[in-house]
Residue, then its C-alpha position, 0 to 999 in steps of 0.5 A: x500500500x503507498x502513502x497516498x493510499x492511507x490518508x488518515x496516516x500522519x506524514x511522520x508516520x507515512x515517512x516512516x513506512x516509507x523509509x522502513x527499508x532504507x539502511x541508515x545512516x543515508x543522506x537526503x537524496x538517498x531519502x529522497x530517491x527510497x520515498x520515490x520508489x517506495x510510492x511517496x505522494x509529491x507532498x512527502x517528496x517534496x518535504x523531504x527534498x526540502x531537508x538540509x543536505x546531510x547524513x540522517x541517523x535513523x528514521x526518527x531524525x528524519x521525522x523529527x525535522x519534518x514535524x518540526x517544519x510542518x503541521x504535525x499530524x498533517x494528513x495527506 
């Protein structure tokens, strides 16, 4: 099932699913290319293509910028 698919789903929590797959640490075009293929929405490609160029620890540090950068909760 893609993200666009569970509407009701937090984008933190659609991120997650999305990214369950990707061997951390990574960097942001490697986020943004794993989302992609995975069936993000153009909403979640697009927050995560607007993260700072850096490595990413884990999943939580991902999720943790894009709720501070946006509405949390916000369903897609």
């Amino acid at each position: 099932m893609t993200a666009s698919g569970i509407p009701s789903e937090s984008i933190d929590l659609q991120i997650s699913d999305l990214l369950r797959e990707v061997p951390f640490p990574t960097n942001k075009d490697a986020l943004v290319d794993a989302a992609r293929e995975a069936g993000a929405s153009n909403e979640v490609l697009a927050m995560l293509d607007g993260m700072p160029e850096q490595d990413y620890v884990d999943i939580e540090s991902v999720t943790r910028l894009i709720g501070g950068s946006f509405s949390p909760g916000l369903g897609i």
